[in-house]
MITI-889962 format. One record per atom (N, C-alpha, C, CB): residue number from 0; residue in one letter; atom name; y, x, z. Coordinates in Angstrom, 2 decimals. Last residue first. Glycine has a CB too. Layout:
<sites>
+-----+-----+------+---------+---------+---------+
!   n ! res ! atom !   north !    east !      up !
+-----+-----+------+---------+---------+---------+
! NUM !   A !   CA !       Y !       X !       Z !
...
+-----+-----+------+---------+---------+---------+
</sites>
This chain:
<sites>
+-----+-----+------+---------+---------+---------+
!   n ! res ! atom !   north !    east !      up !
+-----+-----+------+---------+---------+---------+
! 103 !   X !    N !  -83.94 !  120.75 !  -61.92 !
! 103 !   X !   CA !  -83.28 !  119.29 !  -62.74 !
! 103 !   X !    C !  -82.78 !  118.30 !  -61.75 !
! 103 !   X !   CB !  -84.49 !  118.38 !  -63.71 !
! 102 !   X !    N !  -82.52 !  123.84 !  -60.44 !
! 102 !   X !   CA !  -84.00 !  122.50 !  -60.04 !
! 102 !   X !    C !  -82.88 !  121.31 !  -61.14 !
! 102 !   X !   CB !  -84.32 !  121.71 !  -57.31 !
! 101 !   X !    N !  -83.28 !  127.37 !  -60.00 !
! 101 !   X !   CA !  -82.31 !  126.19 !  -60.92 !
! 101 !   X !    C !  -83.34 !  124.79 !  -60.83 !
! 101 !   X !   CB !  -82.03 !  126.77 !  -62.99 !
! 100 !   X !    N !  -82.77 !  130.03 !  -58.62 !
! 100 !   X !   CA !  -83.34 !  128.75 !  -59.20 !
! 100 !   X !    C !  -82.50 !  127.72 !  -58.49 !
! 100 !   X !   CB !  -85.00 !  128.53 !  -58.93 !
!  99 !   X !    N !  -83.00 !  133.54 !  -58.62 !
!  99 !   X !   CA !  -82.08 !  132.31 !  -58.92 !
!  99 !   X !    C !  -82.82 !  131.09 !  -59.37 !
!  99 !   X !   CB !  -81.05 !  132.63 !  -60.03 !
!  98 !   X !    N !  -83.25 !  136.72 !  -56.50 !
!  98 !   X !   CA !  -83.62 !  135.43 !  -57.33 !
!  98 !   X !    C !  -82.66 !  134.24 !  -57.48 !
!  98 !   X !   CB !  -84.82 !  134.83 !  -56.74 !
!  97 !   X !    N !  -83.26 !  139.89 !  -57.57 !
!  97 !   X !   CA !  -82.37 !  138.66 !  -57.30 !
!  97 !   X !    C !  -83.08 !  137.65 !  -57.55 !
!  97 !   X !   CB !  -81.14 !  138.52 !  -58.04 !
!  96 !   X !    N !  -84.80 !  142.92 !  -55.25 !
!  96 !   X !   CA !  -84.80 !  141.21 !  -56.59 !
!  96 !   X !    C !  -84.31 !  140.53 !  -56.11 !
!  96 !   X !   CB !  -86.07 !  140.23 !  -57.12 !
!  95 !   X !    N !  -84.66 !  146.16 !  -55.18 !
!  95 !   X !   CA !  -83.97 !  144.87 !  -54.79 !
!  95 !   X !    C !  -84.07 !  144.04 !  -55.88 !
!  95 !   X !   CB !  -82.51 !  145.01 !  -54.38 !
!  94 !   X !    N !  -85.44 !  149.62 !  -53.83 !
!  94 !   X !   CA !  -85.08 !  148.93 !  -54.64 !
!  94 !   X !    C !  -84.68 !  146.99 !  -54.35 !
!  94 !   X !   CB !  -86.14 !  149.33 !  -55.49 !
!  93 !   X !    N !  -86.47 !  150.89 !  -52.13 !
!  93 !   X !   CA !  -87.07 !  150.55 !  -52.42 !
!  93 !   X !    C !  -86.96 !  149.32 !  -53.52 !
!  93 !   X !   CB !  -87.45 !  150.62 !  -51.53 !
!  92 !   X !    N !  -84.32 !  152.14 !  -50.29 !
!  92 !   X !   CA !  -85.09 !  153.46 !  -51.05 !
!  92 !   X !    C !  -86.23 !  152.66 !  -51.56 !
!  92 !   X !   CB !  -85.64 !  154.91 !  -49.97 !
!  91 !   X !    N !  -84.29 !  149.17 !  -47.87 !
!  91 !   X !   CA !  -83.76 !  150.64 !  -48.78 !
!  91 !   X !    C !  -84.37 !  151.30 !  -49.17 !
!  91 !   X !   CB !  -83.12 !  151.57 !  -48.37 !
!  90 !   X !    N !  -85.44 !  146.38 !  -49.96 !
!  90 !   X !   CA !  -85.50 !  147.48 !  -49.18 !
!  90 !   X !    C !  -84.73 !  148.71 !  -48.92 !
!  90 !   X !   CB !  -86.34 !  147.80 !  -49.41 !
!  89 !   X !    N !  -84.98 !  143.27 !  -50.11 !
!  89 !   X !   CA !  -84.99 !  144.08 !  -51.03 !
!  89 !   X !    C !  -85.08 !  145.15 !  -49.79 !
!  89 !   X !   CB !  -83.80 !  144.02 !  -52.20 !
!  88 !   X !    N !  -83.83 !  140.25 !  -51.98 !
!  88 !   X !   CA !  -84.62 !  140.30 !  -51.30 !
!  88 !   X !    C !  -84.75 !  142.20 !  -51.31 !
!  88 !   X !   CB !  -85.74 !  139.24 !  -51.78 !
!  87 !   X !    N !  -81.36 !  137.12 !  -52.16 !
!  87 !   X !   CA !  -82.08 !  138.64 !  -52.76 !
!  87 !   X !    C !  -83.23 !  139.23 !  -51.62 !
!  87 !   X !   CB !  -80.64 !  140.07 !  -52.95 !
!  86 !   X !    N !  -81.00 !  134.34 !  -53.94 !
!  86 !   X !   CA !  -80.92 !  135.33 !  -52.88 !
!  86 !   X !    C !  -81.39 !  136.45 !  -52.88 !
!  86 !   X !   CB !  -81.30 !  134.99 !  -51.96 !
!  85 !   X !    N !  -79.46 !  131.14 !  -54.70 !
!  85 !   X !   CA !  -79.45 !  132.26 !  -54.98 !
!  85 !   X !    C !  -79.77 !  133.26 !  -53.92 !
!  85 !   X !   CB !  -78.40 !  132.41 !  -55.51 !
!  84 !   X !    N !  -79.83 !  127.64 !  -55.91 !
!  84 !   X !   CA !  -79.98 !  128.96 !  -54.69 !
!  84 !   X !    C !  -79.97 !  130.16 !  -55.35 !
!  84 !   X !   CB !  -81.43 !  129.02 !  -53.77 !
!  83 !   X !    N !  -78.18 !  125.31 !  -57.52 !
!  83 !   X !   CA !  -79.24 !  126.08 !  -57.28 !
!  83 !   X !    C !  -78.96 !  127.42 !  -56.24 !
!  83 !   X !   CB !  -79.72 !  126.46 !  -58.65 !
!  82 !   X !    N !  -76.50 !  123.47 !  -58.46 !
!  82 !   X !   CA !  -77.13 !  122.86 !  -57.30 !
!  82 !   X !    C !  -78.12 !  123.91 !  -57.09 !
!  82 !   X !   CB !  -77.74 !  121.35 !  -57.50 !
!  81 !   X !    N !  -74.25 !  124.68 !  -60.02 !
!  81 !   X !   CA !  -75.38 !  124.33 !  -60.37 !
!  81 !   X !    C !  -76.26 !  123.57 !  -59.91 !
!  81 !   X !   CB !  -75.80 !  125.02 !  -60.49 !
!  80 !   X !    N !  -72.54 !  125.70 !  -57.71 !
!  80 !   X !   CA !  -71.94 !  124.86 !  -58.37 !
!  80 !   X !    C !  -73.05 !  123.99 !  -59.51 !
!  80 !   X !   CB !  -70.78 !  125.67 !  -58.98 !
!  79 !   X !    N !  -74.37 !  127.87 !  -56.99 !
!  79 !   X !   CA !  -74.37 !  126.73 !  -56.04 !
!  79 !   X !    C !  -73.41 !  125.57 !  -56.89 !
!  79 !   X !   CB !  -73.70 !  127.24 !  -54.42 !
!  78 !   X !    N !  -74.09 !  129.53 !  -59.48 !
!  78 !   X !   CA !  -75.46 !  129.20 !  -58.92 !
!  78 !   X !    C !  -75.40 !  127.73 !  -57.95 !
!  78 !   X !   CB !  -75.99 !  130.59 !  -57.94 !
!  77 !   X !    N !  -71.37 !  130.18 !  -59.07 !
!  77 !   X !   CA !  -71.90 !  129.71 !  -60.45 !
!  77 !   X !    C !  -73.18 !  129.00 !  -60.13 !
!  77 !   X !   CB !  -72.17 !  130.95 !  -61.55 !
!  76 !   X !    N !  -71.03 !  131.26 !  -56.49 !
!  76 !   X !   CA !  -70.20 !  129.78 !  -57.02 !
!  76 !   X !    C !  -71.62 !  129.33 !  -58.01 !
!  76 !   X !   CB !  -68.26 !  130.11 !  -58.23 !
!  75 !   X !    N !  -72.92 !  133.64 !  -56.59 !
!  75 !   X !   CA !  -73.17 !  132.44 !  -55.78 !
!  75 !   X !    C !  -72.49 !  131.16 !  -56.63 !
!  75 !   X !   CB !  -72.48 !  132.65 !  -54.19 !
!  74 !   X !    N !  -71.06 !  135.12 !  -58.77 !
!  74 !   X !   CA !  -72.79 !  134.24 !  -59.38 !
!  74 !   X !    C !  -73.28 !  133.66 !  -58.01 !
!  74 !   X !   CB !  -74.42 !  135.60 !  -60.12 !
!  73 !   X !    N !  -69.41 !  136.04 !  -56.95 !
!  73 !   X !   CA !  -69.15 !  134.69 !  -58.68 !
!  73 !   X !    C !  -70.62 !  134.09 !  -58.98 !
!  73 !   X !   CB !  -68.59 !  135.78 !  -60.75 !
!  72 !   X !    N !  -70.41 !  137.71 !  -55.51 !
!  72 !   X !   CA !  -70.01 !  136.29 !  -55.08 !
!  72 !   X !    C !  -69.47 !  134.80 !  -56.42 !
!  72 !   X !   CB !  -68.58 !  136.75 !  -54.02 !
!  71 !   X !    N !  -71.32 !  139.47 !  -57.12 !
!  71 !   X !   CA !  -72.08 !  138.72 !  -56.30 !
!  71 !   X !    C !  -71.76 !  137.32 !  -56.06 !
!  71 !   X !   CB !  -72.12 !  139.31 !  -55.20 !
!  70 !   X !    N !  -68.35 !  140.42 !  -58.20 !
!  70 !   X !   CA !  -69.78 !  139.83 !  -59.31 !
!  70 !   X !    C !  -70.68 !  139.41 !  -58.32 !
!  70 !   X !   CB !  -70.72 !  141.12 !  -60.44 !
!  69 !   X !    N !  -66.30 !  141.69 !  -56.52 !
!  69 !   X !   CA !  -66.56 !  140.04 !  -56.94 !
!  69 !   X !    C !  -67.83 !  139.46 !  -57.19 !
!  69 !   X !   CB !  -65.92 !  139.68 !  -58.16 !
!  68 !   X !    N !  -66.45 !  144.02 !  -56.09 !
!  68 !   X !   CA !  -67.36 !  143.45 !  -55.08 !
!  68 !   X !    C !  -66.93 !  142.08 !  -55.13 !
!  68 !   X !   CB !  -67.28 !  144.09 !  -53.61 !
!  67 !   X !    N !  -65.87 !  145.82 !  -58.32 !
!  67 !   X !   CA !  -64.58 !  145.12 !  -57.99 !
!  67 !   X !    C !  -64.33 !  144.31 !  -56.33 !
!  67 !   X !   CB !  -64.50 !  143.97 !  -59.22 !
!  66 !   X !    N !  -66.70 !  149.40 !  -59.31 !
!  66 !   X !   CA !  -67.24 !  147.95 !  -58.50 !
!  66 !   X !    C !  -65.53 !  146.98 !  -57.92 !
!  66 !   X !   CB !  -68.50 !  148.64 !  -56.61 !
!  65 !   X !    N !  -67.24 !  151.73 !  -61.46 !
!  65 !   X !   CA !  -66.35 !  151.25 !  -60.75 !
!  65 !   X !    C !  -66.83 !  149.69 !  -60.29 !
!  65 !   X !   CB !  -65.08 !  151.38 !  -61.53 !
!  64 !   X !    N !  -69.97 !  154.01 !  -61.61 !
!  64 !   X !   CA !  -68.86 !  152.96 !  -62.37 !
!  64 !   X !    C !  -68.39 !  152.30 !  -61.19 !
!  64 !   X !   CB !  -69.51 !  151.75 !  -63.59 !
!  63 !   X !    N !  -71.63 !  156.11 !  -61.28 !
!  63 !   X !   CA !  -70.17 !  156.18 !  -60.71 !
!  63 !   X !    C !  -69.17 !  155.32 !  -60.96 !
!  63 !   X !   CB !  -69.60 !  157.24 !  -61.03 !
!  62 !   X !    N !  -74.19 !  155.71 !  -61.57 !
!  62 !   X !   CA !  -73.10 !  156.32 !  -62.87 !
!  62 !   X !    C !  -71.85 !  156.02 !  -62.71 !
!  62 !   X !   CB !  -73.33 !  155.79 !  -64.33 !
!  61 !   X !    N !  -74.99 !  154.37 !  -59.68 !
!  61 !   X !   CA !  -75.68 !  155.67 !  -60.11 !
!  61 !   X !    C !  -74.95 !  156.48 !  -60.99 !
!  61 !   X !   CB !  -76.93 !  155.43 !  -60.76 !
!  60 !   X !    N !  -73.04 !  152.16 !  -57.18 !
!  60 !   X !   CA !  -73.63 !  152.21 !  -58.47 !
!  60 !   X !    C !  -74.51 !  154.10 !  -58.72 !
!  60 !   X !   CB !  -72.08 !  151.80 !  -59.68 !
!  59 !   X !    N !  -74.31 !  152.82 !  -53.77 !
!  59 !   X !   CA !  -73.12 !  152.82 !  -54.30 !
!  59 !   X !    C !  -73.88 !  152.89 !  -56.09 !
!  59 !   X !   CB !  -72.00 !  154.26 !  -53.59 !
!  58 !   X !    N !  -74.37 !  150.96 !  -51.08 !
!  58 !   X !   CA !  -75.83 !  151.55 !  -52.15 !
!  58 !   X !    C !  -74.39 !  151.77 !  -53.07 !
!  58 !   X !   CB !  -77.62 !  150.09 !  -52.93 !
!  57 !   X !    N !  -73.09 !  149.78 !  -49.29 !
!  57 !   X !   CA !  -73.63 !  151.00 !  -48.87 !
!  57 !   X !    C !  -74.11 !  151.71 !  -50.37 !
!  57 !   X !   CB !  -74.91 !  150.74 !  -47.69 !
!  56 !   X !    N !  -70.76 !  147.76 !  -50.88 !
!  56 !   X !   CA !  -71.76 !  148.13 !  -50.06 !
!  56 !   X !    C !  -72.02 !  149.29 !  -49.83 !
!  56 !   X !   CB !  -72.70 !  147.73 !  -50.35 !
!  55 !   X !    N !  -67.54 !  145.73 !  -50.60 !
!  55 !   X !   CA !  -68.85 !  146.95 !  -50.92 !
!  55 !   X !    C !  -69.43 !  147.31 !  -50.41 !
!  55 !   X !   CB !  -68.85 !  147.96 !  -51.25 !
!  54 !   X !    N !  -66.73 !  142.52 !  -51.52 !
!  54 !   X !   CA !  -67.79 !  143.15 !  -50.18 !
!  54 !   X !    C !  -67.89 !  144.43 !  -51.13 !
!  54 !   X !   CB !  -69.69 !  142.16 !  -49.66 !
!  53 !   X !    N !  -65.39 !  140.80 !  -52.48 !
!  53 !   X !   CA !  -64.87 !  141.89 !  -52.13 !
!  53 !   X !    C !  -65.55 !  143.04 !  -51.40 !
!  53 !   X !   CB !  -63.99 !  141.52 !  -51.54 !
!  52 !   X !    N !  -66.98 !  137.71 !  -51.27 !
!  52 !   X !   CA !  -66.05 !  137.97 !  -51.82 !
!  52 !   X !    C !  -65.68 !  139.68 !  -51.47 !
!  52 !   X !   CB !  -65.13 !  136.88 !  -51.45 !
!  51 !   X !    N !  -70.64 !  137.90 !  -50.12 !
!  51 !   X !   CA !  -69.48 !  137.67 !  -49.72 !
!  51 !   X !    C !  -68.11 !  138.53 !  -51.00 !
!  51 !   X !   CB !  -69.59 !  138.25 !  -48.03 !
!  50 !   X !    N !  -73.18 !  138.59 !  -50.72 !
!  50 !   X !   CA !  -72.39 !  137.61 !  -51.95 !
!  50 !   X !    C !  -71.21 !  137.42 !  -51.37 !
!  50 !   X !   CB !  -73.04 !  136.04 !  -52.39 !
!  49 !   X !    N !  -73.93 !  140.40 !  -48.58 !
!  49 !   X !   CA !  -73.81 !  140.80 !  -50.46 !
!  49 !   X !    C !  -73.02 !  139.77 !  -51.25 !
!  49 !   X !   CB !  -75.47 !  140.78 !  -51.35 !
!  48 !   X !    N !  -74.14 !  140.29 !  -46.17 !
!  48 !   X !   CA !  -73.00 !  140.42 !  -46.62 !
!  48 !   X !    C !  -72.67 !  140.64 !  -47.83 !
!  48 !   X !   CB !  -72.57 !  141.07 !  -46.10 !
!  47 !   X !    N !  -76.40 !  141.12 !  -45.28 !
!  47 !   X !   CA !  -75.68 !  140.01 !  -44.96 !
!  47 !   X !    C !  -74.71 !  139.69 !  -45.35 !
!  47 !   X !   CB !  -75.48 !  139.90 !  -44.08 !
!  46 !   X !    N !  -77.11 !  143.65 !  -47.00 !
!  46 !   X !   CA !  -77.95 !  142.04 !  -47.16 !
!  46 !   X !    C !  -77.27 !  140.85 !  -46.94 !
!  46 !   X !   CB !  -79.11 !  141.82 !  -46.13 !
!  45 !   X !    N !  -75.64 !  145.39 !  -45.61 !
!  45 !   X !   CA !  -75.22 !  144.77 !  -46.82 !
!  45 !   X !    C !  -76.27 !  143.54 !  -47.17 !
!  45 !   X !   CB !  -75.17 !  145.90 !  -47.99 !
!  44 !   X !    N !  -77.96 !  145.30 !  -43.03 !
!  44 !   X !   CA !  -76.26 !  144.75 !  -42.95 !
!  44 !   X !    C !  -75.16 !  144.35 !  -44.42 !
!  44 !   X !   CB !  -75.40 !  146.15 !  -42.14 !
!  43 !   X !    N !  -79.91 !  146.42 !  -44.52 !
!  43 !   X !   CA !  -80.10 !  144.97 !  -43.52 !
!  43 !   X !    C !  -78.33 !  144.42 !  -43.24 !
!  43 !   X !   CB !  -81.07 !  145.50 !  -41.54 !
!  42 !   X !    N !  -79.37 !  147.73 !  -47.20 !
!  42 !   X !   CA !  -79.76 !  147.61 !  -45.94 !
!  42 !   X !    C !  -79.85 !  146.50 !  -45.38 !
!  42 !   X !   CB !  -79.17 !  148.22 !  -45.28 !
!  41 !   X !    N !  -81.24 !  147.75 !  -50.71 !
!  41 !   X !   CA !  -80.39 !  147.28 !  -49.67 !
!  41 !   X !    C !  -80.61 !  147.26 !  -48.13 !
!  41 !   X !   CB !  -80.20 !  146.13 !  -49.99 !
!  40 !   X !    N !  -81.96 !  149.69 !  -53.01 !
!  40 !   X !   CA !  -82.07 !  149.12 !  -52.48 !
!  40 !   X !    C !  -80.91 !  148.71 !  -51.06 !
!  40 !   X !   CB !  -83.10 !  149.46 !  -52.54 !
!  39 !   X !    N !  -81.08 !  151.78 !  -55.07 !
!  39 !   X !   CA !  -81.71 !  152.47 !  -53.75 !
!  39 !   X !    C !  -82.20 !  151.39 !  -52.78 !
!  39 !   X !   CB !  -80.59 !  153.43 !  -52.94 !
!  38 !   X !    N !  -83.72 !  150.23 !  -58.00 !
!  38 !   X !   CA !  -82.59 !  151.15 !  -56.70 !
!  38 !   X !    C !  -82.71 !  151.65 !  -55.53 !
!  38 !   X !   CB !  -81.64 !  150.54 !  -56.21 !
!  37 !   X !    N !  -85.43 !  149.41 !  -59.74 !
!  37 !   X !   CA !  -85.92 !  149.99 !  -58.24 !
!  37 !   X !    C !  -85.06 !  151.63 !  -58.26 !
!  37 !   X !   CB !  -88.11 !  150.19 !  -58.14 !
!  36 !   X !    N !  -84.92 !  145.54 !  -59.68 !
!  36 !   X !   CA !  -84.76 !  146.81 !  -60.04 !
!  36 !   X !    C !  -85.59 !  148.14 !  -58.96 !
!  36 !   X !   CB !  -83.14 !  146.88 !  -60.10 !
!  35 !   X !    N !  -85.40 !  142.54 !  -61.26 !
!  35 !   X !   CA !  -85.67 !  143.69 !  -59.87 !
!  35 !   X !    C !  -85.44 !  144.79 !  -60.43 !
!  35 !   X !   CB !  -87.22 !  143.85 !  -59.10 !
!  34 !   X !    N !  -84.89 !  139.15 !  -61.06 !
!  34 !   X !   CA !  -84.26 !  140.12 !  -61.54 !
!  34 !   X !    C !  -84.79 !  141.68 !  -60.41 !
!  34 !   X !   CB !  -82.54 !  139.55 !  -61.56 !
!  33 !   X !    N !  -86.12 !  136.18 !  -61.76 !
!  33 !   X !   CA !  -86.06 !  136.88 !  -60.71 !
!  33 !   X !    C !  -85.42 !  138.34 !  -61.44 !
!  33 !   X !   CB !  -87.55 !  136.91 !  -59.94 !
!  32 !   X !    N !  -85.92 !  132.63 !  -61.71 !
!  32 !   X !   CA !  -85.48 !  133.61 !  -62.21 !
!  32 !   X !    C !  -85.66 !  134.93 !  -61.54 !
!  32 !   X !   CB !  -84.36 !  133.33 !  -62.42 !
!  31 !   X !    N !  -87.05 !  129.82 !  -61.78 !
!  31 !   X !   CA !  -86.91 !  130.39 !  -61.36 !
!  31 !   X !    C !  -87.09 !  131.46 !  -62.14 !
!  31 !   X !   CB !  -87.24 !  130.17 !  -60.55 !
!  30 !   X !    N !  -86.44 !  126.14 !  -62.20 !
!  30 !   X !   CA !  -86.62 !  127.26 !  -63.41 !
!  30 !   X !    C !  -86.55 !  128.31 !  -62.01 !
!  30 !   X !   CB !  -85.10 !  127.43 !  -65.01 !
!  29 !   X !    N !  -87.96 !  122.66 !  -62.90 !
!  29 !   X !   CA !  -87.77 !  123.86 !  -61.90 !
!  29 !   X !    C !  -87.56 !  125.12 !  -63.00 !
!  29 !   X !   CB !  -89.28 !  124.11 !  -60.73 !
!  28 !   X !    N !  -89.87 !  120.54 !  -63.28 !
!  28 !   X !   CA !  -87.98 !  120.35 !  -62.30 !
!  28 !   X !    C !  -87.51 !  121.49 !  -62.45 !
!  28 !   X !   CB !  -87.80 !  120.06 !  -60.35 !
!  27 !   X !    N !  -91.63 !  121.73 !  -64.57 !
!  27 !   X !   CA !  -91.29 !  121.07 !  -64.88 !
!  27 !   X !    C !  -90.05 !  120.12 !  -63.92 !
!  27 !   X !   CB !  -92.31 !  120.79 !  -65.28 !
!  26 !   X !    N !  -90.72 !  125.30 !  -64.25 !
!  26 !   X !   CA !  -91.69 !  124.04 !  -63.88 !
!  26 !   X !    C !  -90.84 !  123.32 !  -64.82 !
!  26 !   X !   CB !  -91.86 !  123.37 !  -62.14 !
!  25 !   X !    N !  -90.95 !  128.66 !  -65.73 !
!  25 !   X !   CA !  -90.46 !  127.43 !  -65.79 !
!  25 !   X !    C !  -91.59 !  126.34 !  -65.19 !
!  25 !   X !   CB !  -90.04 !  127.19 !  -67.28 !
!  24 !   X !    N !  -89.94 !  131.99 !  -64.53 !
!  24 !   X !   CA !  -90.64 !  130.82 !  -64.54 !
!  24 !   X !    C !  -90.20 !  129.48 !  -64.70 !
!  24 !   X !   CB !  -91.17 !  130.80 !  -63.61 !
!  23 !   X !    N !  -88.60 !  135.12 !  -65.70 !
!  23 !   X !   CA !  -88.52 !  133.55 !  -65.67 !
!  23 !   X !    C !  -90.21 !  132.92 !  -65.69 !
!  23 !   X !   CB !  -87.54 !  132.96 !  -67.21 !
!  22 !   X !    N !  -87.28 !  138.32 !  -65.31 !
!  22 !   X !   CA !  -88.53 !  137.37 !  -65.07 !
!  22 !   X !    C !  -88.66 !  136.03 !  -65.13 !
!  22 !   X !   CB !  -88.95 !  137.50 !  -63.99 !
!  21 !   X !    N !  -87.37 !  141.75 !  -65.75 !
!  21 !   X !   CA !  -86.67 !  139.53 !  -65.86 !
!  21 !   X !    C !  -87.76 !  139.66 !  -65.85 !
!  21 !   X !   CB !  -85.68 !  138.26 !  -67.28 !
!  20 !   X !    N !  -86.73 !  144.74 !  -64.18 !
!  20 !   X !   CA !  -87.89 !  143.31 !  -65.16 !
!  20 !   X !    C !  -86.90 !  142.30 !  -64.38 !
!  20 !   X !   CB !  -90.30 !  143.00 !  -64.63 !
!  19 !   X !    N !  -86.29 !  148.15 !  -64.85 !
!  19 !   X !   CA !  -85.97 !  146.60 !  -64.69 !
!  19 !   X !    C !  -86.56 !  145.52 !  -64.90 !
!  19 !   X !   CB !  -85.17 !  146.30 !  -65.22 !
!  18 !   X !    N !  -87.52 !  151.21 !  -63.96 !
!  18 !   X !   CA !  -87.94 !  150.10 !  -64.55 !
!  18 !   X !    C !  -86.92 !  148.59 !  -64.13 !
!  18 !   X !   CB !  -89.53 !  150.03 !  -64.08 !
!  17 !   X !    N !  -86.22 !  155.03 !  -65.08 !
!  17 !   X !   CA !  -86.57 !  153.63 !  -64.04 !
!  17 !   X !    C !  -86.85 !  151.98 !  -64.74 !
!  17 !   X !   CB !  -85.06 !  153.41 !  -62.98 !
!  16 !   X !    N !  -84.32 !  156.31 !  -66.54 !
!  16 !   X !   CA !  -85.72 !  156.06 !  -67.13 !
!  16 !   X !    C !  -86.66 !  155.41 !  -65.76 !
!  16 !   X !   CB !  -86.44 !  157.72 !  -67.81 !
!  15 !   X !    N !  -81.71 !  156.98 !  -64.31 !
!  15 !   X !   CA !  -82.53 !  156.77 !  -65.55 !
!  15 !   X !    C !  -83.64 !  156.65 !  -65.43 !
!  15 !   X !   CB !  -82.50 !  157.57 !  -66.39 !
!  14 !   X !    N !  -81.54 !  154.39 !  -61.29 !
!  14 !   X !   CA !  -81.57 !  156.00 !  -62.38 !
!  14 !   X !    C !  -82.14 !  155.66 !  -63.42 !
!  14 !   X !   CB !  -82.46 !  157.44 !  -61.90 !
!  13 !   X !    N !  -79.42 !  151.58 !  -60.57 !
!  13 !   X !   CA !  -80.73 !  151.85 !  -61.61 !
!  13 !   X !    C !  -80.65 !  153.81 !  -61.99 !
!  13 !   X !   CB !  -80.39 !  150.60 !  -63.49 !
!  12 !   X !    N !  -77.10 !  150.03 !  -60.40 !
!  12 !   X !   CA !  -77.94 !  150.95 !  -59.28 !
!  12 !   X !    C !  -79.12 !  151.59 !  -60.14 !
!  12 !   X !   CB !  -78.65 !  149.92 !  -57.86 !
!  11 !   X !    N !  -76.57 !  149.28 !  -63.49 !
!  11 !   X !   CA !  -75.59 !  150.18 !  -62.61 !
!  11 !   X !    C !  -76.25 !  150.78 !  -61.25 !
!  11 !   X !   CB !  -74.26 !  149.25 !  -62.16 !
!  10 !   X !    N !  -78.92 !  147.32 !  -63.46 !
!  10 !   X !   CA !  -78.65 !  148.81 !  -64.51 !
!  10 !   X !    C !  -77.80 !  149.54 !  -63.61 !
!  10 !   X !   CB !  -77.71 !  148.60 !  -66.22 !
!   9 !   X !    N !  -78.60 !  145.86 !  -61.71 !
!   9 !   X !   CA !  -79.56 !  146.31 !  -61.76 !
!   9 !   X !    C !  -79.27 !  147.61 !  -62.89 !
!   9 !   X !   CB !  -80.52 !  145.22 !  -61.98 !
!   8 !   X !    N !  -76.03 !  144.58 !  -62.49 !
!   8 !   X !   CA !  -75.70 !  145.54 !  -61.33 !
!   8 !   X !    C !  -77.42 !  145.76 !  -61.26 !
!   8 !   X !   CB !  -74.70 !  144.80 !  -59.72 !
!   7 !   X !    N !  -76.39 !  143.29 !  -65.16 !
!   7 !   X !   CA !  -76.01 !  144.89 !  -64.91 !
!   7 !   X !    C !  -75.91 !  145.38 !  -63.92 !
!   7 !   X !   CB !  -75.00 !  145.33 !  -65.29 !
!   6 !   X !    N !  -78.35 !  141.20 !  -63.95 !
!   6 !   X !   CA !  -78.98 !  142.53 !  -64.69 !
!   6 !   X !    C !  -78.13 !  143.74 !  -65.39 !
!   6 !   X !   CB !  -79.83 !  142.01 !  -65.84 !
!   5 !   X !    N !  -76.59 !  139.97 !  -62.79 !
!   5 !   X !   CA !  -77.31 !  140.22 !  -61.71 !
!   5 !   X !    C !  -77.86 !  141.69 !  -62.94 !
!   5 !   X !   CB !  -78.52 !  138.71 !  -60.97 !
!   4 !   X !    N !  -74.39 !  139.70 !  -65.30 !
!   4 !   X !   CA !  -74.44 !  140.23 !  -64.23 !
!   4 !   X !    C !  -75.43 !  140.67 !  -62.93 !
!   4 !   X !   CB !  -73.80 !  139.71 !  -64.02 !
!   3 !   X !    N !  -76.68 !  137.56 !  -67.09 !
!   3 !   X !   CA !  -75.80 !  138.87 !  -67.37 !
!   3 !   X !    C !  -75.13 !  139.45 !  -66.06 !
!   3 !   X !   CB !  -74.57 !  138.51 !  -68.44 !
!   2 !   X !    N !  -77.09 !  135.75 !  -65.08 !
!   2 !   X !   CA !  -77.92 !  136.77 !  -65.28 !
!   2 !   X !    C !  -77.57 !  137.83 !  -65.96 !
!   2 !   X !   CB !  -78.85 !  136.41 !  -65.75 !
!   1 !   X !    N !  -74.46 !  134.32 !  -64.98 !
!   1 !   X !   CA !  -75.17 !  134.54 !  -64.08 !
!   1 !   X !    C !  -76.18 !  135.91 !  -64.06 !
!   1 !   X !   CB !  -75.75 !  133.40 !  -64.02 !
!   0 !   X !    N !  -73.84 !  133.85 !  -67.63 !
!   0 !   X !   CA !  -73.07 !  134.84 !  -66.89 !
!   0 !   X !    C !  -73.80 !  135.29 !  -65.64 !
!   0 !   X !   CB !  -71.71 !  134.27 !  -66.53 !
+-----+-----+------+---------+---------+---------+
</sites>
């Protein structure tokens, strides 16, 4: 569920014929995940505030779909209930990667 969601809200900010990439690395403790798109990207104040419950942001979806501003904060639980981190990283007008890792 985790990554099914980080990679539709990469489709949902996403214009057409633009690029998405997964990405997995595996260690041997270790899995890291990275998800990028190249949206409009994120400001410095939705940054702070992306996995918070209900949050909407500035960057609004591309195909006008409707946002609930749960799906961030479900894939924190899901991630930290895992023992793993979750965070993003990302620009405005430069798009945004989720990362997620997962340690044995």
């Amino acid at each position: 569920m985790v990554l099914e969601n980080l990679a539709s809200n990469a489709v949902m900010c996403s214009e057409e014929a633009t690029t998405i990439e997964i990405y997995a690395d595996c260690k041997y403790d270790s899995v890291l995940f990275k998800i990028s798109d190249e949206g409009p990207g994120l400001s410095e104040e939705d940054k702070k505030k992306i996995f918070n419950r209900f949050q909407k942001l500035s960057a609004k979806p591309t195909g006008g779909e409707a946002s609930t501003g749960l799906g961030l904060s479900i894939v924190k639980k899901y991630v930290q209930d895992l023992g793993g981190k979750v965070w993003v990283e990302s620009q405005e007008g430069k798009g945004s990667t989720f990362f997620v890792k997962l340690t044995a």
